[in-house]
C-alpha positions as CSV (number, residue, x, y, z in Angstrom):
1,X,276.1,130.3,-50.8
2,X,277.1,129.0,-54.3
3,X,279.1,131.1,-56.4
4,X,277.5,133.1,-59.4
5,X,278.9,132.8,-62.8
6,X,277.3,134.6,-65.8
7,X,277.4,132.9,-69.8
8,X,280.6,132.2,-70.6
9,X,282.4,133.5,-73.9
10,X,284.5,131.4,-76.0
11,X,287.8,133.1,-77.2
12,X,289.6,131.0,-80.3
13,X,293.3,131.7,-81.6
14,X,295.1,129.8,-84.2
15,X,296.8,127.3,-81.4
16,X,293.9,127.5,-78.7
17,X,290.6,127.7,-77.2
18,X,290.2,129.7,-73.8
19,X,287.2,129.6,-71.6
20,X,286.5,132.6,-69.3
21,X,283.4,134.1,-67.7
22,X,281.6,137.4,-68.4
23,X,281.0,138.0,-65.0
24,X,283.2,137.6,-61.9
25,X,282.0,134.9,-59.5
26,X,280.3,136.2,-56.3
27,X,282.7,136.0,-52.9
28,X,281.6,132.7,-51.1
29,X,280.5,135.2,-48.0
30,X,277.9,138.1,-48.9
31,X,280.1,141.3,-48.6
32,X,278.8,144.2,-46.3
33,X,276.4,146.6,-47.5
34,X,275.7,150.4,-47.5
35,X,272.2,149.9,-45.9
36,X,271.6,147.6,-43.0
37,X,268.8,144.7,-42.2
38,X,266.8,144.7,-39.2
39,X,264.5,142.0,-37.8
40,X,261.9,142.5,-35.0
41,X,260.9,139.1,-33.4
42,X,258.5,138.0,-31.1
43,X,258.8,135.1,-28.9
44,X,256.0,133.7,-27.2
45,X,257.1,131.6,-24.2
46,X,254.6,127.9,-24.6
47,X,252.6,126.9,-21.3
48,X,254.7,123.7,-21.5
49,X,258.0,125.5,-20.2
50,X,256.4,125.5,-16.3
51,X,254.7,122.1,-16.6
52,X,257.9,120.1,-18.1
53,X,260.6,122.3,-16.1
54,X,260.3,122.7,-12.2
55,X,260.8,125.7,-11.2
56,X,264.7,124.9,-9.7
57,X,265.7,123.8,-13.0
58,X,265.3,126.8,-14.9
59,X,267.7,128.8,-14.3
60,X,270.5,126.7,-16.7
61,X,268.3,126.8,-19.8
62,X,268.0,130.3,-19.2
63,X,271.7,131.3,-18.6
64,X,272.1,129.1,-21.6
65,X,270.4,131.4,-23.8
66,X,271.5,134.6,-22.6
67,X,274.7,133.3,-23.2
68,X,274.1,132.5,-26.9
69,X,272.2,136.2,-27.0
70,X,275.1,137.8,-25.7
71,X,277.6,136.6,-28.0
72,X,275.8,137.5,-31.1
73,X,275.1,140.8,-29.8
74,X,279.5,141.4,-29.9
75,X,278.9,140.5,-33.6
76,X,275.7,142.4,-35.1
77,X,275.2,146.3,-35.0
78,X,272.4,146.4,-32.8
79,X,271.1,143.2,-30.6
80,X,268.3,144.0,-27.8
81,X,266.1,142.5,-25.7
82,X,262.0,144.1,-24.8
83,X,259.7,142.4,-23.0
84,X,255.9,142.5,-23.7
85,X,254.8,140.6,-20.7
86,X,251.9,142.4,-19.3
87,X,251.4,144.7,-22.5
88,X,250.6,142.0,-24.9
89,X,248.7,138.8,-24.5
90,X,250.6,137.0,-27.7
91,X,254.0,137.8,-27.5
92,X,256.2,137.8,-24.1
93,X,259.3,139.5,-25.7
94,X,260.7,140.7,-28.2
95,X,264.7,140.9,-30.0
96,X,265.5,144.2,-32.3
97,X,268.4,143.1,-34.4
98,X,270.0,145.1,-37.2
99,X,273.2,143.6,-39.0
100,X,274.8,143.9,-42.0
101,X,274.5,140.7,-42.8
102,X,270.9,138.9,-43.5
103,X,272.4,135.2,-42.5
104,X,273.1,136.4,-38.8
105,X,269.4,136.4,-38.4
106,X,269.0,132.5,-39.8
107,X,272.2,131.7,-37.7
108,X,270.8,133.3,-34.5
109,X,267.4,132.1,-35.0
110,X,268.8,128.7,-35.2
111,X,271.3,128.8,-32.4
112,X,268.4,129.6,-30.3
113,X,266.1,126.9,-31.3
114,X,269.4,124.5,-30.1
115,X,269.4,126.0,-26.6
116,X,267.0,124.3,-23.9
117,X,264.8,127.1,-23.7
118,X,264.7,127.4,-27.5
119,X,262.1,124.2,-27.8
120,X,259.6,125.6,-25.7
121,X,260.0,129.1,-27.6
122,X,257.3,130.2,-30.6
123,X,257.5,133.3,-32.9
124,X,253.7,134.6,-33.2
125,X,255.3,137.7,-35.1
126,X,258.3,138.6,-36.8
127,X,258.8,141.3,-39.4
128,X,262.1,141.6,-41.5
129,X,262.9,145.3,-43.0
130,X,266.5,147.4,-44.7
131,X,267.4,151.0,-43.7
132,X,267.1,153.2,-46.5
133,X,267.6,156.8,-47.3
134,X,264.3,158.7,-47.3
135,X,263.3,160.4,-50.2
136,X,261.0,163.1,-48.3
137,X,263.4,164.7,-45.9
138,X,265.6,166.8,-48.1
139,X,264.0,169.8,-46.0
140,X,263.8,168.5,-42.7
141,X,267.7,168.3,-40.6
142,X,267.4,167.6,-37.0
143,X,270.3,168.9,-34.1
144,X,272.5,166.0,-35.0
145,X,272.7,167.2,-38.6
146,X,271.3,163.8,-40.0
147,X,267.7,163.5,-39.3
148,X,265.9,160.0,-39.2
149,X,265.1,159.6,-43.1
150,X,268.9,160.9,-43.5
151,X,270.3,157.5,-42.0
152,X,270.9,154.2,-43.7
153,X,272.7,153.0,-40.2
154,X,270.7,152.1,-37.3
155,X,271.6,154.5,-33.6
156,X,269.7,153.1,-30.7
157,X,269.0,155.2,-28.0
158,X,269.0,154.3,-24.5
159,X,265.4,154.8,-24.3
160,X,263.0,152.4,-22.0
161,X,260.1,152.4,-24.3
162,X,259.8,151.1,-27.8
163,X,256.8,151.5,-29.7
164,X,256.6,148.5,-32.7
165,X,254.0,148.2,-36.0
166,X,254.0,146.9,-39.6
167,X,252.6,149.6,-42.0
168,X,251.1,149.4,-45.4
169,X,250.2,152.1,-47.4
170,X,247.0,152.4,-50.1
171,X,247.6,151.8,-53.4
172,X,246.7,155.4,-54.7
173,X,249.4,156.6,-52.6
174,X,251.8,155.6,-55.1
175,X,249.7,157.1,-57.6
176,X,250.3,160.5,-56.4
177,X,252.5,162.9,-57.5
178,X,255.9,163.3,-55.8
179,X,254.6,166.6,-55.5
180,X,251.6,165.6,-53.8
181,X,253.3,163.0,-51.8
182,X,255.3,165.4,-50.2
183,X,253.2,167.9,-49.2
184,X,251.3,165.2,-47.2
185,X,255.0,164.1,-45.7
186,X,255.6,167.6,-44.8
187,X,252.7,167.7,-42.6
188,X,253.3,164.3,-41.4
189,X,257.0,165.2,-40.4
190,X,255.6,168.6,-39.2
191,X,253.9,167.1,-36.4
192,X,257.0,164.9,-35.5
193,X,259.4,167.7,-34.8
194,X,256.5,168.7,-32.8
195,X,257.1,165.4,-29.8
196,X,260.7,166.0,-30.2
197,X,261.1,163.0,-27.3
198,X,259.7,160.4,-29.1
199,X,262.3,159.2,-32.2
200,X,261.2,157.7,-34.9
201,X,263.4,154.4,-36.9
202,X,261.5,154.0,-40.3
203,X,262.4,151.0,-42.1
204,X,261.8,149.4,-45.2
205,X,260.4,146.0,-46.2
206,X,259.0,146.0,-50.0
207,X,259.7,142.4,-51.5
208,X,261.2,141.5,-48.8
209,X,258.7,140.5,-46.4
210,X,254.6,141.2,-46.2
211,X,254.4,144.6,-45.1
212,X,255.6,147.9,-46.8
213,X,257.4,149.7,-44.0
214,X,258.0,148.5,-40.1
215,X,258.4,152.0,-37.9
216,X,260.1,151.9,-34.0
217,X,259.4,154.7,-31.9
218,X,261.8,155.3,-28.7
219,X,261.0,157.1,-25.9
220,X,260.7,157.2,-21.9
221,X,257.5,158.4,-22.5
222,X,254.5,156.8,-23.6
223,X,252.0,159.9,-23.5
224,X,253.7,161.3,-25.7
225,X,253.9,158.5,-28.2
226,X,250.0,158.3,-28.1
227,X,249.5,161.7,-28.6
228,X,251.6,161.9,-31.7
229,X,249.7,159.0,-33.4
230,X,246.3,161.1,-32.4
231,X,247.6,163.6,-34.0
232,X,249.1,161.9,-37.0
233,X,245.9,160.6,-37.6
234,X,244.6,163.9,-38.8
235,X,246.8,164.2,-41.6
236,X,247.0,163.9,-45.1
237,X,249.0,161.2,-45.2
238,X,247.5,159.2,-42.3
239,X,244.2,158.9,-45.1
240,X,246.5,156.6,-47.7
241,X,247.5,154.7,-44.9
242,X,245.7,150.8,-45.1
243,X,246.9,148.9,-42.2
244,X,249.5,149.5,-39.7
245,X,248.4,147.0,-37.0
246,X,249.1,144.8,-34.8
247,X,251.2,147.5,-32.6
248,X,253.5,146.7,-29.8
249,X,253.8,148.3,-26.5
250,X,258.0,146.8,-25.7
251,X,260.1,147.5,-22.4
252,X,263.8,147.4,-22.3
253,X,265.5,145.3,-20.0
254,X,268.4,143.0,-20.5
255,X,268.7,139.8,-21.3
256,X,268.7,138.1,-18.0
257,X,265.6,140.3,-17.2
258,X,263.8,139.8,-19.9
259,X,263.9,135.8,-19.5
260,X,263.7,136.0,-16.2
261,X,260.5,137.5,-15.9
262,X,259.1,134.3,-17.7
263,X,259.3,132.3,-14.8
């Protein structure tokens, strides 16, 4: 990444002329921020992979790339592997992935694409987000003294189930009032404290990549996940919402597992 300099002023004495930037240059590597980035992406494993590789050869490409997965996971906050075989019929699995750094995603990505695996792997989906402090959750504090809106640092749980969708909201939304906007987010919270094991990650994608918002929801158990959204729907808020599709049903399971369950 080149280094940023700003206009430059010209200082002149009697016996010299001196150069010297307005602005301090930029450090060659991006320094660490506050918030965090997080990627979900979706591989899709192509049909080629069992033609071109017998069935006795596969298990070095895989090893291969688990052992590329598991090195980045010592370096970036949060590295996990879901599959979505037998829940989804375009995606086979899926990597969450939060760092504080936005190249560890490009440098991943492109270690992958190296490995012998990589080549037969497509990405039908990815969706690129930050953390951010919540601006409607001033009133609500969960047991832990924080509260999901409260966090700018992504906390995992060891949860089997993850629950995936892009969101958008309606236009008028952001036409309302902050008075008005948080009324509906009461509600909308409201109903969350009520399925107290399903947790919610909200994130935050405006500018950065098509969608508005990308929401995770952990839990070990998916009833209760789809009655929250039935209930959700109800609300206030749910009626400003324009899209928040396509949603992924994701199971946890290591790395090894995960690929080895494509064959």
């Amino acid at each position: 990444m080149a280094a940023a300099s700003g206009p430059t002023i010209c200082l002149t004495f009697a016996v010299m002329t001196t150069t010297a930037p307005s602005v301090a240059p930029q450090s060659e590597v991006s320094a660490p921020t506050a918030r965090q980035y997080i990627r979900y992406l979706f591989y899709k494993l192509s049909p080629t992979w069992r033609r071109d590789v017998r069935a006795d050869q596969r298990s070095a490409p895989r090893d291969e790339l688990v052992d590329v997965l598991t090195r980045f996971k010592e370096r970036m906050a949060v590295l996990r592997a879901y599959t979505t075989l037998g829940t989804r019929g375009d995606a086979d699995f899926m990597l969450w992935m939060v760092s504080e750094r936005l190249e560890d995603f490009q440098e991943l990505q492109s270690e992958v694409l190296r490995t012998r695996m990589g080549v037969y792997l497509e990405t039908p989906f990815s969706y690129l987000a930050m953390t951010r402090r919540s601006q409607y959750v001033d009133k609500h504090v969960h047991d832990d003294g924080e509260g999901e809106g409260r966090r700018t640092r992504v906390r995992p749980l060891d949860r089997k189930y993850l629950f995936v969708y892009p969101m958008v909201k309606k236009r008028p939304w952001y036409r309302l009032s902050l008075e008005e906007r948080q009324k509906a987010m009461d509600e909308h919270i409201r109903v969350g404290h009520e399925f107290p094991r399903v947790k919610i990650n909200t994130s935050y994608s405006f500018g950065l990549d098509d969608q508005e918002f990308v929401v995770a929801f952990e839990t070990d158990y998916p009833g209760d996940f789809l009655d929250l959204v039935e209930r959700l729907r109800g609300g206030e808020a749910s009626a400003y919402t324009e899209r928040e599709t396509p949603i992924f049903t994701c199971v946890a399971a290591s790395f090894a597992e995960t690929l080895g369950l494509l064959g």
